[in-house]
C-alpha positions as CSV (number, residue, x, y, z in Angstrom):
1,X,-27.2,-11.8,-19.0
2,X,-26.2,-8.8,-21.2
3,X,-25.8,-5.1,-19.0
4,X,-24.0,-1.8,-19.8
5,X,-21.2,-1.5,-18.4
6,X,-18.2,1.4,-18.3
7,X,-15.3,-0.7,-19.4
8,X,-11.2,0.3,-18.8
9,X,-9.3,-0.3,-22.2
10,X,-6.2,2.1,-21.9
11,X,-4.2,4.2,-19.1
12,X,-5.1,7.6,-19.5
13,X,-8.2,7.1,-22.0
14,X,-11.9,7.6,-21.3
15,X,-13.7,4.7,-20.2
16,X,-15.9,3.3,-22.6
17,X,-20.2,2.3,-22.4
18,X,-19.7,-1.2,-23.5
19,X,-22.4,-4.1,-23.3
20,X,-20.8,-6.8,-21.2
21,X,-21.9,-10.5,-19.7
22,X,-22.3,-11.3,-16.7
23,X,-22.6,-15.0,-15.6
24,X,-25.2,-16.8,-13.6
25,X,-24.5,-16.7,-9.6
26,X,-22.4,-19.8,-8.6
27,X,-22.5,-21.2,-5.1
28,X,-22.3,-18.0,-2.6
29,X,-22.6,-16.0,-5.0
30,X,-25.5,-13.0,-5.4
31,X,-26.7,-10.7,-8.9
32,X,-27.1,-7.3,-8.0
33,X,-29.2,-5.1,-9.7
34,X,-27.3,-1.4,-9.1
35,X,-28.4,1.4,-8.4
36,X,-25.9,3.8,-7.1
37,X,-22.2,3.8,-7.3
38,X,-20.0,6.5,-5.9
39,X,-16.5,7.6,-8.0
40,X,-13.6,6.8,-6.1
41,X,-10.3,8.3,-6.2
42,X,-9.2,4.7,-6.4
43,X,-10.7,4.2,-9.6
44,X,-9.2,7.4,-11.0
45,X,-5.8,6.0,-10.1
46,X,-6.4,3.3,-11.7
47,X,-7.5,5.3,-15.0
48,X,-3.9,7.3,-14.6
49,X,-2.1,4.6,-14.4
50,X,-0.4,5.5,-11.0
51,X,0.9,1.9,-10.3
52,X,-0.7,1.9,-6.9
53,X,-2.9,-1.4,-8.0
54,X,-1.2,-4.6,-9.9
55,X,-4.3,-4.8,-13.0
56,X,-5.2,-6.1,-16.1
57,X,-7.0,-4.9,-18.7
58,X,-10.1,-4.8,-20.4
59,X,-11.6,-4.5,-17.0
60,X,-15.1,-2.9,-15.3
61,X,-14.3,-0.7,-12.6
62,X,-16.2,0.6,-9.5
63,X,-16.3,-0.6,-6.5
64,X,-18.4,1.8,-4.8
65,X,-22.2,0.4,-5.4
66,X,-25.6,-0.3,-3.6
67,X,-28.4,-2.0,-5.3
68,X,-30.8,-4.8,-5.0
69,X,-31.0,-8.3,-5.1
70,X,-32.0,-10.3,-8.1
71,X,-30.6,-13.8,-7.7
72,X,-29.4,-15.9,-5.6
73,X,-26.7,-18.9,-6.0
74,X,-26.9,-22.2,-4.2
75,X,-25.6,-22.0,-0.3
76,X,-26.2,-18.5,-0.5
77,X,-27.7,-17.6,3.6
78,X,-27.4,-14.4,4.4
79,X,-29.4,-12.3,1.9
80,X,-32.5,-13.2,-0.9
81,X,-33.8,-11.5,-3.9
82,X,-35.5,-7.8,-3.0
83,X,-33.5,-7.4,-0.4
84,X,-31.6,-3.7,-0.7
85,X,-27.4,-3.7,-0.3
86,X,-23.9,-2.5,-0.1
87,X,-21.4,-3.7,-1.6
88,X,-17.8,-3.2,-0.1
89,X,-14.4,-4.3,-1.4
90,X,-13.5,-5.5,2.3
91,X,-14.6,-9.2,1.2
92,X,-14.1,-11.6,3.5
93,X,-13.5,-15.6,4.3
94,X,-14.3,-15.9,7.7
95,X,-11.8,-18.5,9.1
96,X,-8.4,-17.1,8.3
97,X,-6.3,-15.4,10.8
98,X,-7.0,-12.4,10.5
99,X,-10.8,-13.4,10.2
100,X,-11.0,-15.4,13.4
101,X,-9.2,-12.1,15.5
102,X,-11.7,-9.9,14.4
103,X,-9.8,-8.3,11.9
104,X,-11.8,-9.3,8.4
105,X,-10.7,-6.0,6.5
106,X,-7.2,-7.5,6.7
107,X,-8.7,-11.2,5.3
108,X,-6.1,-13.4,3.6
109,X,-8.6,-15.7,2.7
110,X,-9.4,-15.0,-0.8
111,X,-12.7,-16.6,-1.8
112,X,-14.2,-13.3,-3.0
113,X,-13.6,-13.5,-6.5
114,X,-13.5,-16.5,-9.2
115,X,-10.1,-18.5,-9.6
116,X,-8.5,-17.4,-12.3
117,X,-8.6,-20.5,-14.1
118,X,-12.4,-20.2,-14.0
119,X,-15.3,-19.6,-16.0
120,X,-15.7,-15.0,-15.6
121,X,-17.7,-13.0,-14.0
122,X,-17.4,-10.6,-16.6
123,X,-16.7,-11.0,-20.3
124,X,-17.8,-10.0,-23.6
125,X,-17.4,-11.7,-26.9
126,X,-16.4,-14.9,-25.5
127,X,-13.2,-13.1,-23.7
128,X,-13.2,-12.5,-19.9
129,X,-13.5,-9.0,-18.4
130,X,-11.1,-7.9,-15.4
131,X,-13.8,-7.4,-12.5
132,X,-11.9,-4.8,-10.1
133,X,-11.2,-5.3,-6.2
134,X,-14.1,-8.0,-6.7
135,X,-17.1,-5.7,-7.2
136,X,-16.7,-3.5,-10.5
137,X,-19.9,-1.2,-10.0
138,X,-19.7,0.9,-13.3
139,X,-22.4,-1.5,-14.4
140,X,-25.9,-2.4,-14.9
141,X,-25.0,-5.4,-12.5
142,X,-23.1,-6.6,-10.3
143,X,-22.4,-10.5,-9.3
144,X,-20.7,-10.7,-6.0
145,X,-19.7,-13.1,-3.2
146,X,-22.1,-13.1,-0.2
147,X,-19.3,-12.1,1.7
148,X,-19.1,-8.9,-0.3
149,X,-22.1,-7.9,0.7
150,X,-24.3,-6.5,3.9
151,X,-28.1,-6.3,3.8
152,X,-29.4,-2.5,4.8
153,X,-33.0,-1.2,5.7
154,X,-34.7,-0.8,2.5
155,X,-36.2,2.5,3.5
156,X,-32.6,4.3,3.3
157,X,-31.6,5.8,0.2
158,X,-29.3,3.4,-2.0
159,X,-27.5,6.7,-3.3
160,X,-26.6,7.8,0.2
161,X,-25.4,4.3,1.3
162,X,-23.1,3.4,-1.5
163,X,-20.8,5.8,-0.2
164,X,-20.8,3.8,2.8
165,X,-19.2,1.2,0.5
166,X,-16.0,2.7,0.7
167,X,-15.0,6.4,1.1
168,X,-16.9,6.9,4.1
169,X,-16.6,3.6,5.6
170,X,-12.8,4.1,5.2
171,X,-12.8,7.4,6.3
172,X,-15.2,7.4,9.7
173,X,-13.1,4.2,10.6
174,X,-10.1,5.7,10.4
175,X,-11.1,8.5,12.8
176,X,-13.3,6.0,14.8
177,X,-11.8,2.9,14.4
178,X,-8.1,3.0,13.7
179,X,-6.6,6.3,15.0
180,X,-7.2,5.6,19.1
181,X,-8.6,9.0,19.0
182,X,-10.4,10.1,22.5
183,X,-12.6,12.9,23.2
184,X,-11.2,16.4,23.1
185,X,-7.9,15.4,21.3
186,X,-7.0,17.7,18.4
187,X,-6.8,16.7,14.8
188,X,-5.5,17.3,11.3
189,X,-7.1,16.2,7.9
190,X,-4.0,16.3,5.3
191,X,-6.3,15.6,1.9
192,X,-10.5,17.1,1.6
193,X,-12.1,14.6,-1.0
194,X,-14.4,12.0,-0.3
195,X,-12.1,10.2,2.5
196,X,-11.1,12.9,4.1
197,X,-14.3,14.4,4.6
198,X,-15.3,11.4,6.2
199,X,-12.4,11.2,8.5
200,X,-13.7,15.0,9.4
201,X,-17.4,13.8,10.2
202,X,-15.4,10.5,11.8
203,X,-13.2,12.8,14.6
204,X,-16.3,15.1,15.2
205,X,-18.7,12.0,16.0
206,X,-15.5,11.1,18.1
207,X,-15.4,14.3,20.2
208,X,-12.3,15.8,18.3
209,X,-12.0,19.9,20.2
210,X,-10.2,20.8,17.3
211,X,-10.8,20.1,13.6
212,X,-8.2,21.4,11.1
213,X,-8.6,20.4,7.2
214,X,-5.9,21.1,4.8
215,X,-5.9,21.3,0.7
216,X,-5.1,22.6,-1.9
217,X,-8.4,23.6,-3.3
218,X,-9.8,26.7,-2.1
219,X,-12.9,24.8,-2.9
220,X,-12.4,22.4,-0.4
221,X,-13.2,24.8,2.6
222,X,-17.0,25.2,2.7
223,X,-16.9,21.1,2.5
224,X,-14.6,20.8,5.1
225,X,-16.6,23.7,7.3
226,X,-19.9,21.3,6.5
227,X,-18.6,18.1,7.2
228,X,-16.5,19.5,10.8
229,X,-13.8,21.2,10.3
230,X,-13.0,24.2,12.6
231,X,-10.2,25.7,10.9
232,X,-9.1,25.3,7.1
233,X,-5.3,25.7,5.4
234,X,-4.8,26.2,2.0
235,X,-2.1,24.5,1.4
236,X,-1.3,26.3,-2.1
237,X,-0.9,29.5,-0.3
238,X,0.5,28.6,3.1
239,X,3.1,26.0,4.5
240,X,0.3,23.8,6.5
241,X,2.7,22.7,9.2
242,X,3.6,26.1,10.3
243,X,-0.2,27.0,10.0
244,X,-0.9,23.6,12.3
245,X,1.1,24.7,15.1
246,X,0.1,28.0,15.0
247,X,-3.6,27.1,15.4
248,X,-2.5,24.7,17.9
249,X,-0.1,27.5,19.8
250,X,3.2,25.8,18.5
251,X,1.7,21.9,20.2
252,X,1.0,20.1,17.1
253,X,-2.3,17.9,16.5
254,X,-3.1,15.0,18.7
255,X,-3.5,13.2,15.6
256,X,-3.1,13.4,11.7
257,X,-4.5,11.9,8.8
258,X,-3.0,11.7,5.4
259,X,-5.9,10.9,3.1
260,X,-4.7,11.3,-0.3
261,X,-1.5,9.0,-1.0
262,X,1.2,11.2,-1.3
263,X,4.3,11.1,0.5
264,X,5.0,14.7,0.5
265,X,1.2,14.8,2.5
266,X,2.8,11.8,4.9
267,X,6.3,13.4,6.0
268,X,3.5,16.9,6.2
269,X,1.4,14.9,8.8
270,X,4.4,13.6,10.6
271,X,5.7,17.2,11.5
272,X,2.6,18.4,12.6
273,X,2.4,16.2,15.4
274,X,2.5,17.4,19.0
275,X,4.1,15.0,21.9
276,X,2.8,11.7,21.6
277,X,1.3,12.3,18.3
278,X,-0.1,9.8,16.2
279,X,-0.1,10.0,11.9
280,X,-2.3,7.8,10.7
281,X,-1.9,7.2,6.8
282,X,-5.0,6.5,4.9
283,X,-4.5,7.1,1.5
284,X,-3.0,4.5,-1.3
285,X,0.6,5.6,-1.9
286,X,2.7,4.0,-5.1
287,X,4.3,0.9,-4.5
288,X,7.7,3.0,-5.2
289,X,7.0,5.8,-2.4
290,X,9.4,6.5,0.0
291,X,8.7,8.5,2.8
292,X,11.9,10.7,4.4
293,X,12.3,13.3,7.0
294,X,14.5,15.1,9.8
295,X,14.3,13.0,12.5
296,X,14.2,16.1,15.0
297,X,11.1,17.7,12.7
298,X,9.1,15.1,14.3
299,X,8.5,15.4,18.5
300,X,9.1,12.9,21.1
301,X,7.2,8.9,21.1
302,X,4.9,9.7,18.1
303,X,3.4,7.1,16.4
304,X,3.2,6.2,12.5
305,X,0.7,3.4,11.1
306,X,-1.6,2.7,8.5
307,X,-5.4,2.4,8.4
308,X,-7.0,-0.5,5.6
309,X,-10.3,0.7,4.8
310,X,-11.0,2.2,8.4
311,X,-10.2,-1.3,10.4
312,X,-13.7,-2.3,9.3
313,X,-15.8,-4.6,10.4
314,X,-18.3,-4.0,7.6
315,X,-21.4,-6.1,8.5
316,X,-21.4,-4.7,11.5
317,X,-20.1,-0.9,10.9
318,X,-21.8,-0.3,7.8
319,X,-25.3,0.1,9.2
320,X,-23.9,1.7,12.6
321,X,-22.4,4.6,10.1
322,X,-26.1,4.6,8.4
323,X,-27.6,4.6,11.5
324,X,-24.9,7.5,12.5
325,X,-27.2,9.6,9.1
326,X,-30.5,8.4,10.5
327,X,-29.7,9.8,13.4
328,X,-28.3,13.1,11.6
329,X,-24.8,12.5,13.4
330,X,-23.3,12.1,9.8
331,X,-24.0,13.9,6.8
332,X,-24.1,11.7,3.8
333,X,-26.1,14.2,1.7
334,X,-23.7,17.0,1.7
335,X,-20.6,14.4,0.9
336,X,-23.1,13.9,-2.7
337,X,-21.9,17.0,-4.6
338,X,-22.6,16.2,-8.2
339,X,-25.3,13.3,-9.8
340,X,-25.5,12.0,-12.9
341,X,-25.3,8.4,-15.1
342,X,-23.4,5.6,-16.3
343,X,-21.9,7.5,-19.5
344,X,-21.3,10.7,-17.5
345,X,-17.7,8.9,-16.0
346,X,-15.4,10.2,-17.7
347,X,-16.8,13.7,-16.6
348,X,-16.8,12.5,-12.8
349,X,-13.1,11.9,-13.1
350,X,-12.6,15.3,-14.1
351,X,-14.6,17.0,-11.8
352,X,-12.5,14.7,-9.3
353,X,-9.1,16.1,-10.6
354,X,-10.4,19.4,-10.5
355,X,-11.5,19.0,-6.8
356,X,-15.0,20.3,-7.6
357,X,-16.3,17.7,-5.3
358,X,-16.8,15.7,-2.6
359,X,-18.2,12.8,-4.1
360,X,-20.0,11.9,-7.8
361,X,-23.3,9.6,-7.4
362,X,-23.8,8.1,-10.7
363,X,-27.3,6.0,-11.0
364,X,-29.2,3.4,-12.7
365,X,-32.7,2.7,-13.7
């Protein structure tokens, strides 16, 4: 089957419209018509060629995508054709380790994708395509393991829940799922795109007193102030850990987030810890980062860890977080601040580094 697809050639170039192949499902395996795909920050790196993910090239990227149902492979249980999905890179086995302890974001399993030595998902002219993380969604189609995959109501907007795919998913679980945040804790938001907005919306459906977002981009305060925030820094105008313990009367934050993937952002989050602070590092940093600072800048038996996609149980949290918008509890279509199509990327990506928005919906007929 032929579909359009935006295909990765060369760091630091445009992507390209391309017509590409995509096979016939195997066993386990499901087509995807899309309809939505959100632009992730991930993909951008990617596009920058910031090292933080080991890739090859041609490749489709995406990873962000609803859609519906075409086909089905043989063995295939848990969806059928019609039925309306999300797609998230969190793909799992379901008898590893970390599978069987509850923990299938962390799956070391590896069934998701094709072995290499296999016929492509994805190719074009007879030469295989890279397919990215196991979903590339900056196409017409997508074929996918069942595993990658979690049936939704049909009567929910496929625009809104592709986000759910990733950004938010990774963002409300952090805050919800990772963190240990409790009820009337205080937290910091180090980073105001389409993650961190979400870990905003995650600590106010957690009962977070005290909400303060930090950026660079004036731009960034209005979202922030929509998704939760109670106070905003701009971080290009003021040094945001003196303006986090001054909002916080010299304590610190109960918690902070880092949300971009810098290490400058990290050691930030660190020092505006109070006692028994936790900093909770969400972002992607480069393989190479090192992360140093004073060990008296940070106060007494704080914690440091990591959060993988917001410790997600995705069959399960994806539609709790859609039942979370149904409910009005979380705002999917303020995090939606620009639409537009396949060929309008390369645009997305710069209205990304610009930090004109939140998130970019492109969709498909």
């Amino acid at each position: 089957m032929e579909a359009a697809a935006a295909v990765f050639r060369k760091v630091q170039a445009p992507l390209t419209i391309e017509p590409v192949e995509i096979d016939r499902p195997w066993p386990r395996e499901v087509l995807v018509r899309t309809v939505a795909t959100g632009v992730c920050h991930s993909d951008l790196h990617v596009v920058d060629g910031l090292g933080r993910f080991p890739l090859d090239r041609p490749m489709v990227l995406g990873h962000e995508g609803a859609g519906v149902v075409e086909a089905i492979g043989a063995e295939v249980t848990t969806v059928k054709p019609g039925d309306h999905v999300v797609a998230c890179l969190s793909g799992f086995c379901g008898s590893c380790p970390q599978c069987l302890s509850g923990h299938p974001n962390l799956c070391t399993g590896g069934i998701v994708t094709r072995p290499d030595d296999a016929a492509p998902r994805l190719s074009q002219n007879g030469q295989p395509l890279r397919q990215f993380i196991g979903i590339s969604s900056y196409a017409e189609q997508m074929l996918l393991h069942e595993n990658s995959i979690v049936r939704i109501d049909p009567d929910l907007p496929l625009d809104k829940a592709a986000l759910v795919g990733c950004g938010v998913l990774t963002g409300v679980g952090a805050a919800l799922r990772s963190s240990g945040l409790e009820a009337g804790q205080t937290v910091a938001v180090f980073g105001c795109g389409g993650v961190g907005l979400s870990i905003i919306q995650g600590a106010r459906i957690g009962g977070a007193r005290q909400i303060i977002a930090i950026d660079q981009f004036e731009s960034k305060r209005e979202m922030a102030s929509r998704a939760g925030a109670t106070h905003f820094v701009n971080s290009a105008e003021d040094d945001p850990v003196k303006a986090v313990r001054a909002l916080t009367g010299g304590a610190g934050v109960d918690h902070a987030f880092e949300a971009v993937g810098l290490a400058k952002l990290v050691r930030q989050a660190i020092e505006s810890l109070a006692i028994r602070g936790t900093a909770t590092i969400v972002g992607v940093l480069p393989p190479d980062a090192t992360i140093e600072f004073p060990w008296m800048a940070i106060r007494p038996e704080c914690k440091v860890q990591t959060s993988r996609m917001g410790s997600n149980r995705f069959r399960y949290d994806i539609p709790l977080y859609l039942d979370f918008y149904r409910q009005g509890r979380l705002d999917l279509d303020g995090m939606v601040t620009k639409r537009g199509r396949l060929d309008d990327i390369n645009e997305a990506f710069r209205a990304m580094k610009a930090g004109e928005v939140a998130r970019t919906v492109l969709t498909f007929d």
